[in-house]
C-alpha positions as CSV (number, residue, x, y, z in Angstrom):
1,X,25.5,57.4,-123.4
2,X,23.8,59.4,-120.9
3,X,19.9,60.5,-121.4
4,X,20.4,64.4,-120.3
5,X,19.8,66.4,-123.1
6,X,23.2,68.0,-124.2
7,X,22.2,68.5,-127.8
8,X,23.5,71.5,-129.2
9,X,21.9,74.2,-130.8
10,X,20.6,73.8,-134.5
11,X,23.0,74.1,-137.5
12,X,25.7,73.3,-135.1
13,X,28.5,70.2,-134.9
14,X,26.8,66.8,-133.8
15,X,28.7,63.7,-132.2
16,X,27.6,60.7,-133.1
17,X,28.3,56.6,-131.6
18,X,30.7,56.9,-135.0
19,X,33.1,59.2,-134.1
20,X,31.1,62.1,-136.3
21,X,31.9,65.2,-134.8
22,X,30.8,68.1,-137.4
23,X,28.0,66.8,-139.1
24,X,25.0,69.1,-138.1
25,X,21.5,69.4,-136.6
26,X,19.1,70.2,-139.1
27,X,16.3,68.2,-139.0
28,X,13.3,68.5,-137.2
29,X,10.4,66.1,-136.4
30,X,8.0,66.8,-139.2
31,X,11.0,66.4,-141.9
32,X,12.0,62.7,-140.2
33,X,8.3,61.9,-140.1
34,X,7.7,63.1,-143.9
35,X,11.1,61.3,-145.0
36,X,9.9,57.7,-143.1
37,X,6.7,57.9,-145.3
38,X,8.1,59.4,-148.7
39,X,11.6,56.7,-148.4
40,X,8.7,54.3,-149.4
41,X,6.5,55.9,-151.5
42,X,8.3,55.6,-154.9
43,X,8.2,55.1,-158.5
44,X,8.3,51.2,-157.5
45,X,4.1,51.8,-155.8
46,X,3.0,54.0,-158.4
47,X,4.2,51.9,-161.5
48,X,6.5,49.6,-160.3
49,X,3.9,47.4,-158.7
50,X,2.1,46.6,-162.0
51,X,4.6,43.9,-162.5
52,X,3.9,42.1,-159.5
53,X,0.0,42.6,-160.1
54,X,0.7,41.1,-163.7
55,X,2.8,38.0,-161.6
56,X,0.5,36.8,-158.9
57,X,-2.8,38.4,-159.7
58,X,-5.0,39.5,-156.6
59,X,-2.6,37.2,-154.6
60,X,-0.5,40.3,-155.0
61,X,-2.1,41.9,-151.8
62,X,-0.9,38.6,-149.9
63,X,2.8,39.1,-151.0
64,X,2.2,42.7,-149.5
65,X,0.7,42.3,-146.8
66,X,3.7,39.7,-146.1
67,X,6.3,41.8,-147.2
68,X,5.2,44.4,-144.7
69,X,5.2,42.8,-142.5
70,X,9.0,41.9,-142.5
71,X,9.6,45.5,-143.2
72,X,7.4,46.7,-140.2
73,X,9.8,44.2,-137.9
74,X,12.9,45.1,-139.5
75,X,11.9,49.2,-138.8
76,X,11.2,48.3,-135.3
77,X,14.4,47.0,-134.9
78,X,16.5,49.9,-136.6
79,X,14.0,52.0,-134.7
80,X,15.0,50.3,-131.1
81,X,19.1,50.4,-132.1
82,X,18.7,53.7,-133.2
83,X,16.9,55.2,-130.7
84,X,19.4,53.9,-128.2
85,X,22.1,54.8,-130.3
86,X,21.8,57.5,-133.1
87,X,24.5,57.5,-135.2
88,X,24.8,58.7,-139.5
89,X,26.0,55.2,-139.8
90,X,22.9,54.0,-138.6
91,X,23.0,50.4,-139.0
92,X,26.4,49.5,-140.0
93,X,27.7,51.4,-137.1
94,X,25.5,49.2,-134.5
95,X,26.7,46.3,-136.7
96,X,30.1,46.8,-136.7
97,X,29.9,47.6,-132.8
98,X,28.3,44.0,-132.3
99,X,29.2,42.0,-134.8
100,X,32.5,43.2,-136.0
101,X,34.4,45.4,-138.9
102,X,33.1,42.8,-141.6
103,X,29.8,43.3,-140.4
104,X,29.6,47.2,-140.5
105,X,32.0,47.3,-143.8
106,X,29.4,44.7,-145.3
107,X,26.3,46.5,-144.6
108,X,27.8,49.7,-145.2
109,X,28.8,49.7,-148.7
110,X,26.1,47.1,-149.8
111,X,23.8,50.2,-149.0
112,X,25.5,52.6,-150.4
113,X,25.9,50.7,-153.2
114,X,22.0,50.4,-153.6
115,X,21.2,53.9,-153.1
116,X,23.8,54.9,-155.8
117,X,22.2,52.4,-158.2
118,X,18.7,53.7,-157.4
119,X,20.0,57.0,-158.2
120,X,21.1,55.9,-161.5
121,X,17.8,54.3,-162.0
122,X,15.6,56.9,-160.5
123,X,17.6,59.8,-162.8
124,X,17.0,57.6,-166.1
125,X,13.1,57.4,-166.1
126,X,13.0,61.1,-164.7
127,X,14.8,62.1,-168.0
128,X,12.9,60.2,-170.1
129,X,9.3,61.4,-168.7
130,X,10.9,65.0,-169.0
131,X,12.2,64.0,-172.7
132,X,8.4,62.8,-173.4
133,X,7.3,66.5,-172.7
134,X,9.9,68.9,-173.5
135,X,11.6,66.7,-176.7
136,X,14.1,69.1,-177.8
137,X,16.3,68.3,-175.0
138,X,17.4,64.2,-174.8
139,X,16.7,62.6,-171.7
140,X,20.3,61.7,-170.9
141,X,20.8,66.0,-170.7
142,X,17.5,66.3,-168.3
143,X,19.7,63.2,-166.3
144,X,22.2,65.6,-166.2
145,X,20.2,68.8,-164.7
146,X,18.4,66.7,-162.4
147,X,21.8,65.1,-161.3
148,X,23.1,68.1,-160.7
149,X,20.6,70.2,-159.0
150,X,20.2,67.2,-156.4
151,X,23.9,67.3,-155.7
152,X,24.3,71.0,-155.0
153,X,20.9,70.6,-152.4
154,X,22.3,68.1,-150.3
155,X,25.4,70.3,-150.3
156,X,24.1,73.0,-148.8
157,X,22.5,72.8,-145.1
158,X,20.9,69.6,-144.7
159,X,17.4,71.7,-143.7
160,X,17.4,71.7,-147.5
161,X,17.7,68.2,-147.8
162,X,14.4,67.9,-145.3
163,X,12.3,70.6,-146.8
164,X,12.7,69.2,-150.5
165,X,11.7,65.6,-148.9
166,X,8.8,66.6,-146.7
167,X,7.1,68.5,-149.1
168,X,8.0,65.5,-151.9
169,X,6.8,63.5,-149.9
170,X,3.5,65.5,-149.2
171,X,2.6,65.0,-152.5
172,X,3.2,61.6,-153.2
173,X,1.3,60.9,-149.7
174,X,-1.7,63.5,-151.0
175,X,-1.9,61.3,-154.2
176,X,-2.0,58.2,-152.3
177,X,-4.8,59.2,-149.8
178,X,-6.8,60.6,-153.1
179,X,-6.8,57.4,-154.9
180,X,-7.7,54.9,-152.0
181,X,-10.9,57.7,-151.3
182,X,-11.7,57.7,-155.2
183,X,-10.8,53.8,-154.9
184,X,-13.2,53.2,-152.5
185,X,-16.0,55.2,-154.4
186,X,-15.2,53.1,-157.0
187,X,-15.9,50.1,-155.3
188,X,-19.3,51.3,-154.0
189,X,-20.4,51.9,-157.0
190,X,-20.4,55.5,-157.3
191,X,-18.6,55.1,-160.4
192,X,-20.3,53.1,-162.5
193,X,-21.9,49.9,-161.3
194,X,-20.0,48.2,-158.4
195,X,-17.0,45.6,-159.0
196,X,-17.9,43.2,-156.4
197,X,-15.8,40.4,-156.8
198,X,-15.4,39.6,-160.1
199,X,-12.3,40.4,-160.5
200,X,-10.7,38.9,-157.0
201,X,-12.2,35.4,-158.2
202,X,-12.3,35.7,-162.0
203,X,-9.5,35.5,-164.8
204,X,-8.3,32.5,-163.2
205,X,-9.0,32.8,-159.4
206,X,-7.6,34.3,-156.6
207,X,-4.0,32.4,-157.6
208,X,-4.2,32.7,-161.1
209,X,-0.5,32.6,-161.7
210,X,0.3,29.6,-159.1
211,X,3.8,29.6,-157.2
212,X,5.7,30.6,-160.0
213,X,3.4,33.7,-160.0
214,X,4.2,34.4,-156.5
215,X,7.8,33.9,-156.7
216,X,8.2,36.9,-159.0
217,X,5.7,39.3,-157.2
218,X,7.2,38.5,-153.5
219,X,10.6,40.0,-155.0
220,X,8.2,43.0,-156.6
221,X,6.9,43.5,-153.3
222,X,10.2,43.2,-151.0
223,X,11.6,45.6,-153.5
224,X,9.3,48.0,-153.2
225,X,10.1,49.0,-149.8
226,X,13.5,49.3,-150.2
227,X,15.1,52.9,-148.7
228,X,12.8,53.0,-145.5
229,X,16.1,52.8,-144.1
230,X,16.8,56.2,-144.4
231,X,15.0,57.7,-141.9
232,X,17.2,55.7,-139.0
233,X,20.6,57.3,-140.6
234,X,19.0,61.0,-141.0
235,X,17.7,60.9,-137.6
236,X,21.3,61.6,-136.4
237,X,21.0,65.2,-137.8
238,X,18.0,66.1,-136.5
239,X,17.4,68.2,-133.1
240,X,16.6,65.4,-130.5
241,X,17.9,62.0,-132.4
242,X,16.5,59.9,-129.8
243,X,13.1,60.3,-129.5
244,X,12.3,61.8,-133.2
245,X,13.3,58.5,-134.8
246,X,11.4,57.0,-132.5
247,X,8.1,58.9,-133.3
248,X,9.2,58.1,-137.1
249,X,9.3,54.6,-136.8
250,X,6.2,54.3,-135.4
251,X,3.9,56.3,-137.4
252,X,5.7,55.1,-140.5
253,X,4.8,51.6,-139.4
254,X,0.9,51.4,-139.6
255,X,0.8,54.3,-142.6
256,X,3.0,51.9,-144.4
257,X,0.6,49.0,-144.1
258,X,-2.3,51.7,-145.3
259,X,-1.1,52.5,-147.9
260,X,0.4,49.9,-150.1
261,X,-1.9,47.3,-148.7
262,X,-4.5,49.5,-149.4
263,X,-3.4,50.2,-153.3
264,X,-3.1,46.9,-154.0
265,X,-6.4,46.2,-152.7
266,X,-8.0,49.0,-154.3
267,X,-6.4,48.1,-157.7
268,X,-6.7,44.1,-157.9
269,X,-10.7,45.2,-157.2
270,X,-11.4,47.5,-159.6
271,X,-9.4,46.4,-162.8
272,X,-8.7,42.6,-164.0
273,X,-5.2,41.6,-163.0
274,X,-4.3,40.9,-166.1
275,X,-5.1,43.8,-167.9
276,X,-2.1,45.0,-170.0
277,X,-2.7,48.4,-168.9
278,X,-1.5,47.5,-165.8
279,X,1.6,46.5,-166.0
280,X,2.5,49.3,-168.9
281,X,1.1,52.5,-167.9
282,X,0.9,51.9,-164.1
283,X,-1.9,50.8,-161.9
284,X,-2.8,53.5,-160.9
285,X,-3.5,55.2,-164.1
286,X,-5.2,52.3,-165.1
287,X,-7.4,52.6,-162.2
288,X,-7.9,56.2,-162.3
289,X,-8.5,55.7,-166.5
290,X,-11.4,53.1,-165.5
291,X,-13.1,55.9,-162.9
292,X,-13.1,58.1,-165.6
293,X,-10.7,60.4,-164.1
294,X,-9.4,63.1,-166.6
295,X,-6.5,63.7,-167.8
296,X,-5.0,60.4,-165.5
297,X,-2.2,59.4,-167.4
298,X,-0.5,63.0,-166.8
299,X,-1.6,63.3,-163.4
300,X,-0.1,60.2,-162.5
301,X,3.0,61.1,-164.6
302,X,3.2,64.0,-162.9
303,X,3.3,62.4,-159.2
304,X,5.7,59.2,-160.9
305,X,8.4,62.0,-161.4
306,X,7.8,63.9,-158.3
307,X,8.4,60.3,-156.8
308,X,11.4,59.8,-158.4
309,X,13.1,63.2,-157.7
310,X,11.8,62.5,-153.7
311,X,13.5,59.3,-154.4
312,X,16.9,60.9,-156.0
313,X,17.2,63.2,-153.3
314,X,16.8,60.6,-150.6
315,X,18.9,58.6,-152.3
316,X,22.2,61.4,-152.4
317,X,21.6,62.0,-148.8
318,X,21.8,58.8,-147.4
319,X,24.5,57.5,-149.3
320,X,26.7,60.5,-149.0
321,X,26.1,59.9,-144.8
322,X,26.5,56.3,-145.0
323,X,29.7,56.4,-147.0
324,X,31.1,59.6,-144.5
325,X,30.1,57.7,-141.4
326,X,32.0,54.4,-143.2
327,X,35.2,56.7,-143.9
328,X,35.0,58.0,-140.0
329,X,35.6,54.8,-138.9
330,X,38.7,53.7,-141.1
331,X,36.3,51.5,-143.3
332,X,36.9,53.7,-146.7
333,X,39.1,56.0,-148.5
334,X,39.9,58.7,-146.2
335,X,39.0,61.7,-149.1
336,X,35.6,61.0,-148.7
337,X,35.9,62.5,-144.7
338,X,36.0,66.0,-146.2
339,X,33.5,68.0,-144.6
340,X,31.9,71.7,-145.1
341,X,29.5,73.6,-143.2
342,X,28.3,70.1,-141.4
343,X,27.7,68.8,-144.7
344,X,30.0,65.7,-145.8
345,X,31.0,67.2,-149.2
346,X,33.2,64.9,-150.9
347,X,30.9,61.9,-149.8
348,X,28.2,63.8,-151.5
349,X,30.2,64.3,-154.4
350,X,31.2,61.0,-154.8
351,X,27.6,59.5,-154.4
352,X,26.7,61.4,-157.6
353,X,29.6,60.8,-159.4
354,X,29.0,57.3,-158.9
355,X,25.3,57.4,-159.6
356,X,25.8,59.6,-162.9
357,X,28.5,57.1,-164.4
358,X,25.9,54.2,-163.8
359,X,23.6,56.2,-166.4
360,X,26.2,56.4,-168.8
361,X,26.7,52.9,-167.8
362,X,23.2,52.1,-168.8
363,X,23.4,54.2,-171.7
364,X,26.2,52.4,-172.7
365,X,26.2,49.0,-171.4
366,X,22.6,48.6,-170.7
367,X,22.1,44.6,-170.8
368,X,25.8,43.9,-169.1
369,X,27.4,46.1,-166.9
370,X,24.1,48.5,-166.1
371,X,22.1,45.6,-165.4
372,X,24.3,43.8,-163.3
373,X,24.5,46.8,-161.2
374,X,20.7,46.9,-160.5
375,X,20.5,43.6,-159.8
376,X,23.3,43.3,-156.8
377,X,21.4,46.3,-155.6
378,X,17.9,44.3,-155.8
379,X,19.5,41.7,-153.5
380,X,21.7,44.3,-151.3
381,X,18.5,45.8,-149.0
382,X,17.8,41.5,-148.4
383,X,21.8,41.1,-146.8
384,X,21.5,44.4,-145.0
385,X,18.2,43.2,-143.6
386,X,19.7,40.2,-142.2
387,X,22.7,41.7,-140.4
388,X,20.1,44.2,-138.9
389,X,18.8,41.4,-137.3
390,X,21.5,39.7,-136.3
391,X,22.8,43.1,-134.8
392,X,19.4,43.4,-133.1
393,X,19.6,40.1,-131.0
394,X,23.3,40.8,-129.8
395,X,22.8,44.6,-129.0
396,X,19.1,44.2,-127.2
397,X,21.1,41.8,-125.0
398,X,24.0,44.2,-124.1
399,X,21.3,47.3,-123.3
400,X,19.2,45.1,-121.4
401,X,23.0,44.3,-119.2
402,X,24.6,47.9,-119.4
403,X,22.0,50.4,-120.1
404,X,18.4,49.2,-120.2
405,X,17.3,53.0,-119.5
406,X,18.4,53.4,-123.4
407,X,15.4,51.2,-124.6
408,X,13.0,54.0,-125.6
409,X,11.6,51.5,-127.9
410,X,12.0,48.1,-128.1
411,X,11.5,44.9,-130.9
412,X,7.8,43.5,-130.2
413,X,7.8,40.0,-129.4
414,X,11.8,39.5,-128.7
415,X,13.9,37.3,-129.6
416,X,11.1,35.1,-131.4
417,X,9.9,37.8,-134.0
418,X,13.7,38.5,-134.8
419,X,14.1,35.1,-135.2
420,X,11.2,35.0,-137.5
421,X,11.9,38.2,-139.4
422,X,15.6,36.5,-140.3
423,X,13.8,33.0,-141.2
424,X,11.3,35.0,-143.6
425,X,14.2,36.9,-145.4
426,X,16.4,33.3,-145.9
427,X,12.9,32.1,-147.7
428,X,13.2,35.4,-150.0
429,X,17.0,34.1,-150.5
430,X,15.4,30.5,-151.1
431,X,13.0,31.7,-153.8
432,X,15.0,33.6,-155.8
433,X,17.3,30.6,-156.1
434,X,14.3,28.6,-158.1
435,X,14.7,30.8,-161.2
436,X,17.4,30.9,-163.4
437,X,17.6,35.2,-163.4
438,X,16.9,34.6,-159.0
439,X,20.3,32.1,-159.2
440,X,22.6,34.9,-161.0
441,X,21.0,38.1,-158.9
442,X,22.4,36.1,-155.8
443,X,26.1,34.7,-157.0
444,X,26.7,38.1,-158.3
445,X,25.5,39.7,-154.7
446,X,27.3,36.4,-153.1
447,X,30.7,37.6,-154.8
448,X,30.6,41.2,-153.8
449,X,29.1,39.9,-149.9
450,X,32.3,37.8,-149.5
451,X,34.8,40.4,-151.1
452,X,33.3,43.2,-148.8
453,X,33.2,40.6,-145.9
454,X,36.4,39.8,-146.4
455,X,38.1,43.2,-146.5
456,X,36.3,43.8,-142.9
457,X,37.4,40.8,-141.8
458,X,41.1,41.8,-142.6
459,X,40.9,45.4,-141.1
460,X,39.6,43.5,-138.0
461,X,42.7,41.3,-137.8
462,X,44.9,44.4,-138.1
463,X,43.2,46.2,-135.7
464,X,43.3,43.0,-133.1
465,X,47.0,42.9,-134.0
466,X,47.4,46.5,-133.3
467,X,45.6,46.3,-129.9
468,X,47.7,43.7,-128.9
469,X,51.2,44.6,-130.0
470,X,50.4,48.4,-128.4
């Protein structure tokens, strides 16, 4: 792919390394720069994150420091193949390209398949915090607005798609920089008398939970950061692919490690770890609460389900692109190629159909089938991580041969830091296997890795067979 700038004009078709030819360019810097942020910044920081405080205790800011880490390396990685190569498919395309059709039909559809379930997820708590205020409507009907306001957005001009996200994710980035300043205060002593470090040592230490404490917050943690991903596959639709995912990618990088290292910090300070506040209102309420903040509890509400929307939203869209990019390339049913206006309807469609009959799911099944379905999607963002970086090693190789001009950014510390980013993710893979819930999470995501592998694998064969017999 050459360098000159042949882009066409805005709201007009794209062509992507996948074959896309009609999706269009609609994005512009400050949405992809918003979206790397917000894909973050969820309900899983705001609340979810009181579970792994209640786990490991102040060891908590450890497992995220850690967990950041990996995701900083895996987003450097995306952000190198991307930049090289923008595509919708994002990932599965550079891993089919390298690795082979089991590759990209494995990574594919285990992230679609994640994004649907977090739509099903995020949708349920919105419609129950909207239940909690406006009762005479159930929660499952507000599920049902909320589901289908998101789905006629992101089928409309996918400028729509950005401006909903940048300024969700304003907000949720606003709230974030307010508590680590009122945090902070709080740790002076401007508050009330200063913390110190009572609470980092007390209540049982710095470890107060042991390894079995650690276990369960590392998979808090890693989870949290789930959907970064994003940005890579709606970089393909914005006005200069290139070099706006690479300005993503690396102001997401350090903001990342701000704010969520930050929180954590801020929170395993100020209030006892093993306060039961924490893990059921939220952290941050907690916190805010113990400032004597008023009115906390629906401020934070509030921003939870302006997270969750963000998330929703974020959620449709990439899905509906991953899943179009998938059909483009013969990996998927064929009806999901429909396209109108540049804006992969059917995909979309499907996405929230999908999403909406895993609420009814959990309203129906919500101990079998629902929470099956969450966790395979808990361990899906771990297997995609790992073909990313085998993708990485073999495609930095072939650039540096062919095209080296194409490496706008490239992986710090190659191969080693690859290398260790893969190791770190087999040790998430190793301690899940030490608990009983860990052992089923991975058979169930082993079962639907090797059935998904194994389709690719076959539509590889036929294609090899097809090569050679024309």
């Amino acid at each position: 792919m050459s360098r000159t700038d042949t882009r066409p004009p805005e709201g007009s078709p794209q062509t992507g390394q996948d074959g896309e030819s009609v999706l269009s360019h609609g994005l512009k810097q400050r949405h992809l720069s918003m979206i790397a942020l917000g894909g973050v910044i969820g309900a899983g920081l705001f609340v979810g994150s009181g579970a792994g405080i209640a786990a490991a205790g102040p060891a908590i800011v450890l497992l995220f420091v850690g967990a950041g880490a990996l995701v900083m390396l895996i987003m450097r990685m995306l952000g190198e193949m991307s930049a090289a190569r923008p595509s919708t498919g994002s990932f599965s395309v550079h891993a089919e390209q390298e690795l082979g059709s089991w590759a990209g039909v494995t990574s594919g559809w285990m992230y679609w398949l994640m994004l649907c379930a977090g739509v099903a997820a995020e949708a349920t708590a919105a419609g129950t915090i909207m239940h909690t205020w406006v009762s005479f409507l159930p929660a499952y009907g507000w599920v049902a607005i909320f589901m289908a306001f998101f789905c006629a957005s992101n089928l409309t001009a996918v400028k729509n798609f950005g401006e909903f996200e940048f300024w969700f994710a304003a907000i949720k980035v606003a709230t974030i920089v307010a508590f680590l300043v009122l945090g902070v205060l709080g740790i002076l002593g401007v508050f009330g008398n200063p913390p110190g470090t009572t609470h980092l040592t007390g209540h049982g230490g710095f470890f107060p939970t042991g390894a079995a404490g650690l276990a369960s917050g590392l998979l808090t943690a890693i989870s949290a950061f789930a959907g970064l991903e994003t940005v890579t596959i709606a970089a393909a639709e914005s006005d200069d692919p290139s070099r706006n995912v690479a300005r993503a990618v690396r102001t997401a990088v350090w903001r990342i490690a701000v704010f969520y290292i930050g929180s954590m910090a801020v929170v395993v300070t100020l209030v006892p770890w093993n306060n039961p506040k924490v893990a059921a209102q939220g952290p941050y309420v907690t916190v805010l609460d113990r400032l004597g903040i008023p009115a906390a509890g629906t401020i934070m509400q509030i921003v939870v389900l302006v997270a969750l929307l963000s998330a929703m939203n974020a959620n449709i869209y990439g899905s509906s692109r991953m899943a179009y990019s998938l059909v483009n390339r013969g990996l998927g049913p064929r009806f999901l190629g429909r396209v109108t206006r540049g804006v992969p309807a059917a995909s979309v469609l499907a996405s929230c159909a999908f999403g909406f009959a895993a609420v009814i799911a959990g309203i129906i099944w919500p101990t079998t089938v629902f929470a099956w379905l969450l966790n395979i999607a808990g361990c899906a963002v771990l297997v995609v991580w790992c073909l990313v970086c085998l993708t990485q090693l073999r495609m930095r190789r072939r650039l540096e041969r062919e095209a080296p001009e194409l490496l706008s950014v490239r992986m710090w510390g190659f191969p080693y830091l690859t290398w260790l980013a893969f190791a770190a993710i087999l040790g998430v893979f190793a301690v899940m296997a030490t608990s009983t819930d860990g052992r089923h999470q991975l058979a169930g995501t082993a079962v639907v890795v090797a059935t998904l592998a194994a389709a690719g694998h076959l539509k590889q064969r036929r294609d090899r067979r097809a090569t050679t017999t024309g």
